[in-house]
ZADO-1210 file (C-alpha; in nm, 4 decimals, padded with zeros to 6 digits):
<atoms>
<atom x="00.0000" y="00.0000" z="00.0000" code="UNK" pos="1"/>
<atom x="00.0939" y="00.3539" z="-00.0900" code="UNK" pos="2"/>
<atom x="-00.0267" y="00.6982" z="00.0276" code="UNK" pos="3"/>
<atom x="00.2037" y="00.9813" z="-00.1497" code="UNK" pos="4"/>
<atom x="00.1473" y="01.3347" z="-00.0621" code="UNK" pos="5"/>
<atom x="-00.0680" y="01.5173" z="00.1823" code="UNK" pos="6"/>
<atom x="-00.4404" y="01.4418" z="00.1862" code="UNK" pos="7"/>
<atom x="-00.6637" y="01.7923" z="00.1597" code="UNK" pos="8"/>
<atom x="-00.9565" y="01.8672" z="00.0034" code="UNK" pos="9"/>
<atom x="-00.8171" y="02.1449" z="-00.1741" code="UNK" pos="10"/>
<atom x="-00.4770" y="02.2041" z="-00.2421" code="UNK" pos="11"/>
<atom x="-00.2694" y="02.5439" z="-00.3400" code="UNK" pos="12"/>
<atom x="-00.4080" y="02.6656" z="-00.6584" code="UNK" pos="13"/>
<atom x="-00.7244" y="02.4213" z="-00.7393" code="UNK" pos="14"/>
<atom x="-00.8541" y="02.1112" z="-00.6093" code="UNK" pos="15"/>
<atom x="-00.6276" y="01.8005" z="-00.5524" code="UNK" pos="16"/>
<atom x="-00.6834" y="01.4924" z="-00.6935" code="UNK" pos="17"/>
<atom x="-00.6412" y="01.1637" z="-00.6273" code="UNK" pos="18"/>
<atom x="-00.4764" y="00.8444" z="-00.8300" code="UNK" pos="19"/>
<atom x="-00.5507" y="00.4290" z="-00.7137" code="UNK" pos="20"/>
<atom x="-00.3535" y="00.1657" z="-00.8982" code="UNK" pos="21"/>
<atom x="-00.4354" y="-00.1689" z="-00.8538" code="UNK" pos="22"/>
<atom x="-00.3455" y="-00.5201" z="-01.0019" code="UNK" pos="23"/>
<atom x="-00.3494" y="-00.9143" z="-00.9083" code="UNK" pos="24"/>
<atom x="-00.0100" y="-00.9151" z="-00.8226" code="UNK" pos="25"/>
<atom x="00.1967" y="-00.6227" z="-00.6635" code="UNK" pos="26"/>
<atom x="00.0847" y="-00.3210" z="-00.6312" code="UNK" pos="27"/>
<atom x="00.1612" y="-00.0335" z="-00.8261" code="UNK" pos="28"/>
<atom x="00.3782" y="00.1668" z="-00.5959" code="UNK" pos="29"/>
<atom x="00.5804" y="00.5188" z="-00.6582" code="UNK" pos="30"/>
<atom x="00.8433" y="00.3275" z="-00.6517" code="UNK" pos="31"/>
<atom x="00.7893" y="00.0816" z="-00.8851" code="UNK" pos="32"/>
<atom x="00.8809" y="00.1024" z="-01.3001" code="UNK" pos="33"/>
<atom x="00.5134" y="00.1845" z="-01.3967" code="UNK" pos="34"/>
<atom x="00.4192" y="00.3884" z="-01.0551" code="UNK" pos="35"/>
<atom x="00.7371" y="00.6418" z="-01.1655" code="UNK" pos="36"/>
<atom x="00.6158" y="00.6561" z="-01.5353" code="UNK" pos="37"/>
<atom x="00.2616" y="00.7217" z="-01.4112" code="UNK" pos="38"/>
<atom x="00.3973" y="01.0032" z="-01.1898" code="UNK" pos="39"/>
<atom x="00.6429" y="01.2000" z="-01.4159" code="UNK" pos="40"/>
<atom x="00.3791" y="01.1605" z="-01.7097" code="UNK" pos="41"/>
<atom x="00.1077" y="01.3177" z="-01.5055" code="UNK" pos="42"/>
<atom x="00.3478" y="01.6090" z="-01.3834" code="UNK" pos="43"/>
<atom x="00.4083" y="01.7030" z="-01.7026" code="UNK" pos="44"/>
<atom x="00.0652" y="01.7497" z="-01.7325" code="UNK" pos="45"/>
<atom x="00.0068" y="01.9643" z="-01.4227" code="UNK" pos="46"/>
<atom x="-00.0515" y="01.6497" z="-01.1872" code="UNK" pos="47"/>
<atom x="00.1702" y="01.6913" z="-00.9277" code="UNK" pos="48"/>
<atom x="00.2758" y="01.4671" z="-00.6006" code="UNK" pos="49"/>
<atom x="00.2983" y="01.6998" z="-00.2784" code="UNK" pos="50"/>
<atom x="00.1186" y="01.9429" z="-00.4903" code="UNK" pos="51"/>
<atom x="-00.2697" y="01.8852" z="-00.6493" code="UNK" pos="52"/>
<atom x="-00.2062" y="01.4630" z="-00.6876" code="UNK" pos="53"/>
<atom x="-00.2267" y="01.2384" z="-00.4319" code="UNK" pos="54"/>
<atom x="-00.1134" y="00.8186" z="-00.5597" code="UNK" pos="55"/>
<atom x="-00.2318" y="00.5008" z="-00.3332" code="UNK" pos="56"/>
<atom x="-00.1424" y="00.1658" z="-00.4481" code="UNK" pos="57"/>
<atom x="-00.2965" y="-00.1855" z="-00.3936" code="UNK" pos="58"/>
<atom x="-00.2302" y="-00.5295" z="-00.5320" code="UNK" pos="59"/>
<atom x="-00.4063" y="-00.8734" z="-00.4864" code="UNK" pos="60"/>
<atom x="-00.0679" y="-01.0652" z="-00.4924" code="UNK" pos="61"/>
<atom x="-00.2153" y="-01.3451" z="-00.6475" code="UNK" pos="62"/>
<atom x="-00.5417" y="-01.3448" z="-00.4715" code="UNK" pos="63"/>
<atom x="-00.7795" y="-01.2123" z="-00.7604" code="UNK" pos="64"/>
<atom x="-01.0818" y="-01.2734" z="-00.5242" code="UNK" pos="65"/>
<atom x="-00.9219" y="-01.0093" z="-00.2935" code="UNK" pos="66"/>
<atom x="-00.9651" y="-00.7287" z="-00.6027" code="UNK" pos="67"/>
<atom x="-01.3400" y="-00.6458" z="-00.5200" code="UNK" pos="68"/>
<atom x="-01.2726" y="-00.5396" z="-00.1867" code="UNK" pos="69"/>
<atom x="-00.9146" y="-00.3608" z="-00.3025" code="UNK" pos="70"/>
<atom x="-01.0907" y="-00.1505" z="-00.4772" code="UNK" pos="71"/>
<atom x="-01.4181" y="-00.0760" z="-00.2836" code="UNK" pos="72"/>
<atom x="-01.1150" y="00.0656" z="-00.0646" code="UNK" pos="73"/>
<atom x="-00.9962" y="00.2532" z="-00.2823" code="UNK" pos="74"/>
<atom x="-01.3205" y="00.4453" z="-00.3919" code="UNK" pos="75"/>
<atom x="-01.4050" y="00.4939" z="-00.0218" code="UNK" pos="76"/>
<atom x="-01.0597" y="00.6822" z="-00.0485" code="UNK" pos="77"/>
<atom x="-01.2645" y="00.8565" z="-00.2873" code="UNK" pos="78"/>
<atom x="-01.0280" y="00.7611" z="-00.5659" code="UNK" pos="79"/>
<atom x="-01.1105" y="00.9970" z="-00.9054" code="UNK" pos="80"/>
<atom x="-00.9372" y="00.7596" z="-01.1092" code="UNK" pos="81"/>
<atom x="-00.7792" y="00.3607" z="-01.0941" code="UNK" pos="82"/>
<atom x="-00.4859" y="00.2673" z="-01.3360" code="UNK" pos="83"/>
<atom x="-00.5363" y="-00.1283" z="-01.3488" code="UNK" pos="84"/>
<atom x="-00.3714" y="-00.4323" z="-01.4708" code="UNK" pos="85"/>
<atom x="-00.5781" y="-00.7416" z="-01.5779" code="UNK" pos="86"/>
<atom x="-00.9196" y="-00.8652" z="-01.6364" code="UNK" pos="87"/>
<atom x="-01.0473" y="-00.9362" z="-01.3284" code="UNK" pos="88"/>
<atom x="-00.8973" y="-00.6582" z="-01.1803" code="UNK" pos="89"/>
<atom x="-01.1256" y="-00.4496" z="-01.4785" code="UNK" pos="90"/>
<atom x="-01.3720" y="-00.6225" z="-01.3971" code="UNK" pos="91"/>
<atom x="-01.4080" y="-00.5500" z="-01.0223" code="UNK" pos="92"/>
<atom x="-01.2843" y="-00.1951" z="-01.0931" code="UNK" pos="93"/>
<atom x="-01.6115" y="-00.1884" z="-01.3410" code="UNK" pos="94"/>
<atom x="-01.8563" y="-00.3355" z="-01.0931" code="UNK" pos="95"/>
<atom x="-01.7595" y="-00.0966" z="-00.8817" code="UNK" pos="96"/>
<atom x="-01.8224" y="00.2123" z="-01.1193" code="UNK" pos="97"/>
<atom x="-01.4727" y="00.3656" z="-01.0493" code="UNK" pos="98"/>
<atom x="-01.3102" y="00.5391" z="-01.3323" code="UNK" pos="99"/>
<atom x="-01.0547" y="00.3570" z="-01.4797" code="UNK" pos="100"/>
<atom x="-00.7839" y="00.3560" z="-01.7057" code="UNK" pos="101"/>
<atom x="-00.6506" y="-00.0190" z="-01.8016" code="UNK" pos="102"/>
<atom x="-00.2692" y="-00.0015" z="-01.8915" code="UNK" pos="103"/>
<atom x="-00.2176" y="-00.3595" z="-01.9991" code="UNK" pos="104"/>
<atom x="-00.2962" y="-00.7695" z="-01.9463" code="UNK" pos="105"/>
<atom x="-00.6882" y="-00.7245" z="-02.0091" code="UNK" pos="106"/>
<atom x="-00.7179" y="-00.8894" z="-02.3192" code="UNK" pos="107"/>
<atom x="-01.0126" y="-00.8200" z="-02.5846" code="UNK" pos="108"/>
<atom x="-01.2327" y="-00.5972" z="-02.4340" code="UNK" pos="109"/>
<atom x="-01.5051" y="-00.5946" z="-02.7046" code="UNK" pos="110"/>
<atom x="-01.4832" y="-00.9667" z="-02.6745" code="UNK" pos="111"/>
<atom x="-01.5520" y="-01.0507" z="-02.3273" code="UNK" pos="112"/>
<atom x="-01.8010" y="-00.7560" z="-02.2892" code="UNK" pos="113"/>
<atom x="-01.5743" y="-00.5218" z="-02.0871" code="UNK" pos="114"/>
<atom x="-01.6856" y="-00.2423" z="-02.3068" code="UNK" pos="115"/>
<atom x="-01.9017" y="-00.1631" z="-02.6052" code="UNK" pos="116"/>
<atom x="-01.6415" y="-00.1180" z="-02.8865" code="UNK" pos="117"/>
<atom x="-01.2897" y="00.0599" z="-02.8918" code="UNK" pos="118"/>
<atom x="-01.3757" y="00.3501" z="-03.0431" code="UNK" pos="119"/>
<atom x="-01.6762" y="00.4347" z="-02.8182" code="UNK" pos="120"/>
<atom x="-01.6128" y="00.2232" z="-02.5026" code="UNK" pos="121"/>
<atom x="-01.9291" y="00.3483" z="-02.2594" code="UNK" pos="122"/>
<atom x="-01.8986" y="00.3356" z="-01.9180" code="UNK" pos="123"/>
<atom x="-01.6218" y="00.4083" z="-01.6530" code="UNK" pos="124"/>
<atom x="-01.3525" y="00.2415" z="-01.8437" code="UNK" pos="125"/>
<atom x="-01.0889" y="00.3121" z="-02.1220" code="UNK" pos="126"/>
<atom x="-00.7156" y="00.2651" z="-02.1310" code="UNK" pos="127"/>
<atom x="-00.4799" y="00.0316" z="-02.3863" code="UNK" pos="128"/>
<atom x="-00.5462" y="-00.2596" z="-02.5656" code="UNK" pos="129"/>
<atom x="-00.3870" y="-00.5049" z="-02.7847" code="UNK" pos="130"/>
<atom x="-00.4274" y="-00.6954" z="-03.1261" code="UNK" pos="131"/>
<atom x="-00.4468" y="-01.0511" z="-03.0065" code="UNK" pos="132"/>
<atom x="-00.4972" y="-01.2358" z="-03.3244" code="UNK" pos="133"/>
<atom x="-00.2409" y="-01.0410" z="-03.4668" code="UNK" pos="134"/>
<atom x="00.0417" y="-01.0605" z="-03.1814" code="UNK" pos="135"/>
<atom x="-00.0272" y="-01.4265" z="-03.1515" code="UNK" pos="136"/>
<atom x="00.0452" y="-01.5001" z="-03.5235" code="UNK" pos="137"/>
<atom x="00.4079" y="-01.3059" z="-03.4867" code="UNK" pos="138"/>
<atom x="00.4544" y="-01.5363" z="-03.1669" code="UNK" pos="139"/>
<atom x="00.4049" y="-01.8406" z="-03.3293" code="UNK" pos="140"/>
<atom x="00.6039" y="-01.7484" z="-03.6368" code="UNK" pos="141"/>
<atom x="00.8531" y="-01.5937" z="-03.3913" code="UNK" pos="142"/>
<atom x="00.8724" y="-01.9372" z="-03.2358" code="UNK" pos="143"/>
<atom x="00.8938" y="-02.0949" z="-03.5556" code="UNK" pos="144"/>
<atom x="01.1669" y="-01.9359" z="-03.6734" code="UNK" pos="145"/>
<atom x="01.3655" y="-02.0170" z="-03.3415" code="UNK" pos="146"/>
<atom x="01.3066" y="-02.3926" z="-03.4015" code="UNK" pos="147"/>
<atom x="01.2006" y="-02.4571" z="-03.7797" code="UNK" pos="148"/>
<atom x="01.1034" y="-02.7879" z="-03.7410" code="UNK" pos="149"/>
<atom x="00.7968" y="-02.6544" z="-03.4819" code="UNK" pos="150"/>
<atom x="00.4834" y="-02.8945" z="-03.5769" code="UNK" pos="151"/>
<atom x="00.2952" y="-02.8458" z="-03.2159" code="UNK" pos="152"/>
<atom x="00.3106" y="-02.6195" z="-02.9961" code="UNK" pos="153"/>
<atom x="00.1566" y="-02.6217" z="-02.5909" code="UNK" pos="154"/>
<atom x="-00.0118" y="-02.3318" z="-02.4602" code="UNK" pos="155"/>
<atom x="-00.0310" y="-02.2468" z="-02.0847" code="UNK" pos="156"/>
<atom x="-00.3437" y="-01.9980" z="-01.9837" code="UNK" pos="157"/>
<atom x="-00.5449" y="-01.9598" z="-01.6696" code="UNK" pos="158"/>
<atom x="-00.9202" y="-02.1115" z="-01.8086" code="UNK" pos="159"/>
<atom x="-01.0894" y="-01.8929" z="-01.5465" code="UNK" pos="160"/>
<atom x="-00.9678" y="-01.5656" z="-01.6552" code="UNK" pos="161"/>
<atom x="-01.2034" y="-01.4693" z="-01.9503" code="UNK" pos="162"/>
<atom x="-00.9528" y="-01.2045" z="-02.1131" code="UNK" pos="163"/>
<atom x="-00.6690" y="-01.4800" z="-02.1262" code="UNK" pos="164"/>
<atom x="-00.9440" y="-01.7617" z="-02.2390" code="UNK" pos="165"/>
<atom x="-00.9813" y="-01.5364" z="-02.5567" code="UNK" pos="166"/>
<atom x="-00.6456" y="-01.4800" z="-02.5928" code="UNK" pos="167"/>
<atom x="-00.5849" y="-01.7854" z="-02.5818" code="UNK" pos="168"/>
<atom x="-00.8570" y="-01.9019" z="-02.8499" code="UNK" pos="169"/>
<atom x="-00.6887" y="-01.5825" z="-03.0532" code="UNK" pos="170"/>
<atom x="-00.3135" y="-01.7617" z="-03.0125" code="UNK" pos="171"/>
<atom x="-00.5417" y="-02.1322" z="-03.0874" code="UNK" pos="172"/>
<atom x="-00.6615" y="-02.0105" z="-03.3870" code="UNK" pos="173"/>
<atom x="-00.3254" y="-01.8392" z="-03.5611" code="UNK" pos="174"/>
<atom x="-00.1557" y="-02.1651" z="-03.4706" code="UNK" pos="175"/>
<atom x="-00.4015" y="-02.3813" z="-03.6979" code="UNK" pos="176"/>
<atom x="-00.4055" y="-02.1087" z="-03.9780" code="UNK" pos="177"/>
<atom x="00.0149" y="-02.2039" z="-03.9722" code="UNK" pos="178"/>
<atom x="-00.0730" y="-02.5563" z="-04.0040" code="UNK" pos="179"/>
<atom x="00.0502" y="-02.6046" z="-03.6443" code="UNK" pos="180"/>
<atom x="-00.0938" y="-02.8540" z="-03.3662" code="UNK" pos="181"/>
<atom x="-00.1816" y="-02.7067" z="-03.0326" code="UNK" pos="182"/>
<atom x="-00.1420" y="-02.9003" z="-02.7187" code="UNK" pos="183"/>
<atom x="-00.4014" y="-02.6609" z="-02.4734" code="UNK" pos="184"/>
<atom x="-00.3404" y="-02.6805" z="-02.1582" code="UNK" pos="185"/>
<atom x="-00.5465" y="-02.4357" z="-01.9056" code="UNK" pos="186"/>
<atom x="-00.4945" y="-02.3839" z="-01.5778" code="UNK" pos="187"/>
<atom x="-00.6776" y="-02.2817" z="-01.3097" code="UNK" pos="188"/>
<atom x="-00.4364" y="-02.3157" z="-01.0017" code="UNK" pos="189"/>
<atom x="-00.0665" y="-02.4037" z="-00.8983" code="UNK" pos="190"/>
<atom x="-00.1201" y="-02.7379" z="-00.8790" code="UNK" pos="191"/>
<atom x="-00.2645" y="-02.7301" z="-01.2405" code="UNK" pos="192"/>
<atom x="00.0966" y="-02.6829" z="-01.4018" code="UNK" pos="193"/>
<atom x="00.2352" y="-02.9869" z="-01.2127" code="UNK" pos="194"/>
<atom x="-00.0003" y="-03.1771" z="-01.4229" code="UNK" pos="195"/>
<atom x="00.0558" y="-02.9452" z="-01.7407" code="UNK" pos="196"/>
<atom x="00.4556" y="-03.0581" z="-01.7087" code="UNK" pos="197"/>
<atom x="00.3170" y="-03.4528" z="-01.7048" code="UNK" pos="198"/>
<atom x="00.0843" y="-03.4332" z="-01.9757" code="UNK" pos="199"/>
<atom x="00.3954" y="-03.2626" z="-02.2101" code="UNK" pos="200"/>
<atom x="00.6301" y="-03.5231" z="-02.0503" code="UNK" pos="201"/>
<atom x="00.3824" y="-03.7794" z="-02.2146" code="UNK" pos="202"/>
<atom x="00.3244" y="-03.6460" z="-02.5514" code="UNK" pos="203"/>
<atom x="00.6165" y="-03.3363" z="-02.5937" code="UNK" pos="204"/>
<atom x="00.5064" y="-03.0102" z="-02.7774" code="UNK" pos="205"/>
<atom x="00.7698" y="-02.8914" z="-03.0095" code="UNK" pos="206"/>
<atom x="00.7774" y="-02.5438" z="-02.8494" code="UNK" pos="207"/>
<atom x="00.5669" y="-02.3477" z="-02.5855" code="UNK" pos="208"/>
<atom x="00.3517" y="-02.0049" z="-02.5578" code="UNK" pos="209"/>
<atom x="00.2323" y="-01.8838" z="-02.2086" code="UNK" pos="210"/>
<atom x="-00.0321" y="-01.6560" z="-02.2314" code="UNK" pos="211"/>
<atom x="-00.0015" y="-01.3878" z="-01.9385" code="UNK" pos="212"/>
<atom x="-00.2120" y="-01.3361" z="-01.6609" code="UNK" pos="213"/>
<atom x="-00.1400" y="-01.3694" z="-01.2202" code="UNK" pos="214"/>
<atom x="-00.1530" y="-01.7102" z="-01.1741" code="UNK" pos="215"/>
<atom x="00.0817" y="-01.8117" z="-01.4740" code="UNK" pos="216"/>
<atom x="00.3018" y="-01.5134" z="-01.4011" code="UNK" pos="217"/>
<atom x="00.3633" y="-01.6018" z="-01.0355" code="UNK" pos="218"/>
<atom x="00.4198" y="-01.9953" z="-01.1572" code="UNK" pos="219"/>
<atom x="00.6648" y="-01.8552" z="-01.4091" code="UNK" pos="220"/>
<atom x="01.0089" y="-01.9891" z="-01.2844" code="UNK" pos="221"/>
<atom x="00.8403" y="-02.3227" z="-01.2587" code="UNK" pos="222"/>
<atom x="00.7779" y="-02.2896" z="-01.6666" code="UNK" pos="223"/>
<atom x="01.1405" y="-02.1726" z="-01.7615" code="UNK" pos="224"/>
<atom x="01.3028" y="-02.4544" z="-01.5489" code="UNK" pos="225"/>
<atom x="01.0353" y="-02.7097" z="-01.7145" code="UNK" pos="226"/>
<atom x="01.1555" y="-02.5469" z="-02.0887" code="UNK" pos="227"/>
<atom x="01.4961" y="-02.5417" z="-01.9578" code="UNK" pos="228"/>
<atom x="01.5758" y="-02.8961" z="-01.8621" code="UNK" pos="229"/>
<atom x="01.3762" y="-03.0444" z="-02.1864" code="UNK" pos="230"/>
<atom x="01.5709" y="-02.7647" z="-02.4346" code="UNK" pos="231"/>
<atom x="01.2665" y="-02.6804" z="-02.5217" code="UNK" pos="232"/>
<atom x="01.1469" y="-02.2901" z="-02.7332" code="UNK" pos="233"/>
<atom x="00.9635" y="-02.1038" z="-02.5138" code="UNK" pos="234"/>
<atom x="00.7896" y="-01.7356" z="-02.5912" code="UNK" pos="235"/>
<atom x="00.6007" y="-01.4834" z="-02.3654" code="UNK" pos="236"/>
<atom x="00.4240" y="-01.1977" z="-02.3729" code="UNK" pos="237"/>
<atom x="00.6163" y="-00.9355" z="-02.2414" code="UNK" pos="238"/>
<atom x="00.9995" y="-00.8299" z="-02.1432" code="UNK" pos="239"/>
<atom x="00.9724" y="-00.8660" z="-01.8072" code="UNK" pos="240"/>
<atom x="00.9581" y="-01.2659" z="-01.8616" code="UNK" pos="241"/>
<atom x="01.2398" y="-01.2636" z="-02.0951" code="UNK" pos="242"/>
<atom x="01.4409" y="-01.0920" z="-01.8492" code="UNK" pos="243"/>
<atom x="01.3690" y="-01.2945" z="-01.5577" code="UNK" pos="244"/>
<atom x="01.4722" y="-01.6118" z="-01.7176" code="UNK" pos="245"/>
<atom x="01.2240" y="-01.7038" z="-02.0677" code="UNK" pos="246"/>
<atom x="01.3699" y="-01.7567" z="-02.3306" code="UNK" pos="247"/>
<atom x="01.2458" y="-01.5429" z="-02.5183" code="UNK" pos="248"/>
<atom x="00.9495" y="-01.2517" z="-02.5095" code="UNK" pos="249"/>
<atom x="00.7344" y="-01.0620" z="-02.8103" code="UNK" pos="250"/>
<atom x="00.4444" y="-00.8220" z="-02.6805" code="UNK" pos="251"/>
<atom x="00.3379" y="-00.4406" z="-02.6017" code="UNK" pos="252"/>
<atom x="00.6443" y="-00.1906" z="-02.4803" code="UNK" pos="253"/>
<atom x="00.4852" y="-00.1898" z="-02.0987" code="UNK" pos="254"/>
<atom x="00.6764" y="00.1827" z="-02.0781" code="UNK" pos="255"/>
<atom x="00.4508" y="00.3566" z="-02.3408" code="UNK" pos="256"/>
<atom x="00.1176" y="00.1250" z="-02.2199" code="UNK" pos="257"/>
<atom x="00.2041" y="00.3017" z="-01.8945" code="UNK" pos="258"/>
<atom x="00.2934" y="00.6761" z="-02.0584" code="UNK" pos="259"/>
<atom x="-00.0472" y="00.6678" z="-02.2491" code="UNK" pos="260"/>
<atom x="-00.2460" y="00.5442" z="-01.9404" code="UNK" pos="261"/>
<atom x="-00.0741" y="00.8261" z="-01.7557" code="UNK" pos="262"/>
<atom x="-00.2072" y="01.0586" z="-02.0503" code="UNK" pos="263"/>
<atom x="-00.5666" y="00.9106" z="-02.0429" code="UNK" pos="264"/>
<atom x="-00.5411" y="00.9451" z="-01.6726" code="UNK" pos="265"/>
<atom x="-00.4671" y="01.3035" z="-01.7419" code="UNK" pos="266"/>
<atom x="-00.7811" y="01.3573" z="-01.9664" code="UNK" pos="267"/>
<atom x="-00.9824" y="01.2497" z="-01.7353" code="UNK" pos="268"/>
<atom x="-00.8639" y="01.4697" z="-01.4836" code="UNK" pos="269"/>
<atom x="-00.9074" y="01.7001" z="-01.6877" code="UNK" pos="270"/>
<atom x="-01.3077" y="01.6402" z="-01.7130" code="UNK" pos="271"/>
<atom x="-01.3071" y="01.3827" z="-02.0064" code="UNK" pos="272"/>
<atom x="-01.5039" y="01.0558" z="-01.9008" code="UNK" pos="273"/>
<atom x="-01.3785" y="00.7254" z="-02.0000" code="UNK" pos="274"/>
<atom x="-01.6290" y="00.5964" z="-02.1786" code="UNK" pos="275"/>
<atom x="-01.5787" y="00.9110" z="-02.4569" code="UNK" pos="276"/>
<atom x="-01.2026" y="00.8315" z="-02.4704" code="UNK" pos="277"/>
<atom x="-01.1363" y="00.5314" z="-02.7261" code="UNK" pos="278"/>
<atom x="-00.9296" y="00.2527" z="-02.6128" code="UNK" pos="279"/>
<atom x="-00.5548" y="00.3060" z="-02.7968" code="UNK" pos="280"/>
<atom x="-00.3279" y="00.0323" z="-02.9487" code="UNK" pos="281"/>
<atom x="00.0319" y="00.0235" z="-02.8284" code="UNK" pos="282"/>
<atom x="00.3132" y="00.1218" z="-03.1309" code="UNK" pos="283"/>
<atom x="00.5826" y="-00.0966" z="-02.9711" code="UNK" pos="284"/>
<atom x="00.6369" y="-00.4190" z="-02.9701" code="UNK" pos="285"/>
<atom x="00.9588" y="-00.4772" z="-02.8604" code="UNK" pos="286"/>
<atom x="01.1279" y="-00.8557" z="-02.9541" code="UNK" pos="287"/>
<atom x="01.3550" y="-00.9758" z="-02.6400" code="UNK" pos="288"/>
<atom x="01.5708" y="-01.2538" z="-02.6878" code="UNK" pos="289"/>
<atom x="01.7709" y="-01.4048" z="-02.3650" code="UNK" pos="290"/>
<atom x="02.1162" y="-01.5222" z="-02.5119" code="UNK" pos="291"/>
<atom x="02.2477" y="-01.6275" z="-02.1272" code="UNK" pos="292"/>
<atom x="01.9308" y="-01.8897" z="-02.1310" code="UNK" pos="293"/>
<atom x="01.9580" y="-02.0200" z="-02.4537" code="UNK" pos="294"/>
<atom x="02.3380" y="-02.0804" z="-02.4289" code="UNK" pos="295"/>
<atom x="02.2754" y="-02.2627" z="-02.0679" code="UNK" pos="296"/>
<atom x="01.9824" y="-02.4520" z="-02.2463" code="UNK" pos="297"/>
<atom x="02.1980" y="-02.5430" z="-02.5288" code="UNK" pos="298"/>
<atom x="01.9925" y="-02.4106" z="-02.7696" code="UNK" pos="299"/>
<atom x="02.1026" y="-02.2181" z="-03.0564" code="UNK" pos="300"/>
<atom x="01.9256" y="-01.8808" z="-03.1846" code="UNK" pos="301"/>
<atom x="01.9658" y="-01.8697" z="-03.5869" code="UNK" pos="302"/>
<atom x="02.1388" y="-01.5565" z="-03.6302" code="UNK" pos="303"/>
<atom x="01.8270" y="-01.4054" z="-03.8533" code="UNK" pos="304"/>
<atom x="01.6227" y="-01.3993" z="-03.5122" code="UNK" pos="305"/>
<atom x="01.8934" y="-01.2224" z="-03.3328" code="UNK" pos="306"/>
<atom x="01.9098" y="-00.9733" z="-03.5925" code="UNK" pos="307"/>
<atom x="01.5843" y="-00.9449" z="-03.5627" code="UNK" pos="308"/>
<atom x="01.5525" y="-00.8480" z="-03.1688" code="UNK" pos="309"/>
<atom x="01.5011" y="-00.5052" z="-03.0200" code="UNK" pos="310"/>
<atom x="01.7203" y="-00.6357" z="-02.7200" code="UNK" pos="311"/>
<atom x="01.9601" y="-00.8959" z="-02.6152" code="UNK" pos="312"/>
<atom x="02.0305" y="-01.0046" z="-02.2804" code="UNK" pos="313"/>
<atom x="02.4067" y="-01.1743" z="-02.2518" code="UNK" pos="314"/>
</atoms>
């Protein structure tokens, strides 16, 4: 929990107002990579800590069920916007007619209902969204050209998190459109991946996409050292994994998701309600390749994918 900057009514010059974060894992804190970029963003925009912005932070670490009363806290803090991360976490945040600004890991929103359409979302929600069918096609071909002789491929996703069902299906369906076999394998808790590692024991997958969400993200180690030991292709959805041990990672620049949720933040601030803002696309999508776990895999990235990434970690 976080509580940055003095608490009154009205500060010097105007009214002060006040930020929540919230997500199923760790919260959002001033200290953290996206709380800073949320911060300096905002005071460039005339949002400032100590000044007219106060910033609380809350996270479910891992405990989505926790998310409805996280932020039923945070509007009794009288919260006049939420940055979020993840479905459920939009989901509660929506429930509880906050409004809010989604920065990343929410999946289709059209799809699973969250909102009306992109352009015109409705409601108390906007924020950044992502081109599933799209980004899971450059995954798979991604992963194809890291082992060319890919014929199936496994896919880890939590089945009771709608946004990562449908990205999932997304990911399901580009694999079959590049005459690839998918091994699906949902999960719903820990215990789940013990038997997701014995079914792939059984009958191996050529390579293996893990679709993003709290409950595969905290389990993550637990994937690379499975991948690891088997010297078997890996890909995730964003840098942070790649950095922490995957192999390697293709997906939104989390940096600018968090610079244009600052922005939206800022609109709304500014008297713009989220359901008039359209939801935006990220530009970036970075390609991170980690050389130190491929070389103590043993396995060898073809120099045209190297060329290829935005960053290399040695």
């Amino acid at each position: 929990m976080s509580l940055l900057g003095p608490r009154p009514a009205v500060a010097e010059g105007g009214r002060t107002f006040h930020l929540g974060t919230l997500t199923p894992i760790t919260p959002i804190t001033d200290t953290s990579p996206g709380g800073k970029i949320l911060i300096k963003v905002l005071g460039e925009r005339g949002f400032k800590i100590g000044q007219n912005l106060t910033f609380e932070a809350r996270g479910a670490q891992g405990d989505v069920a926790k998310l409805p009363a996280l932020i039923a806290e945070l509007k009794t803090r009288n919260v006049d916007a939420v940055v979020i991360v993840g479905y459920p976490t939009a989901m509660a945040a929506k429930a509880a007619g906050i409004a809010t600004v989604a920065a990343s890991g929410i999946g289709d929103p059209v799809e699973t209902k969250l909102i009306e359409s992109l352009a015109h979302p409705g409601g108390q929600i906007t924020g950044i969204s992502d081109v599933a069918a799209t980004l899971s096609a450059k995954r798979l071909s991604l992963l194809k050209d890291m082992s060319p002789k890919l014929t199936k491929v496994a896919m880890l996703w939590n089945k009771d998190d709608l946004g990562m069902t449908t990205r999932y299906q997304a990911s399901a369906k580009a694999a079959q459109a590049l005459g690839l076999t998918v091994q699906a394998l949902g999960v719903r808790e820990p215990d789940d991946f013990d038997e997701a590692f014995s079914v792939m024991n059984g009958d191996p997958p050529d390579g293996i996409l893990m679709v993003a969400d709290a409950l595969t993200i905290l389990n993550r180690k637990r994937v690379f050292e499975f991948a690891a030991v088997r010297k078997m292709p890996a890909i995730y959805e964003n840098a942070d994994l790649a950095r922490d041990g995957g192999l390697m990672s293709y997906g939104a620049d989390v940096p600018e998701s968090f610079e244009r949720a600052a922005a939206l933040v800022a609109r709304i601030f500014n008297g713009a309600k989220p359901g008039d803002l359209p939801f935006e696309l990220p530009t970036r999508y970075p390609l991170v390749i980690n050389l130190k776990t491929a070389k103590a895999t043993g396995l060898e990235i073809p120099p045209t994918l190297l060329a290829l990434a935005d960053e290399v970690i040695e």
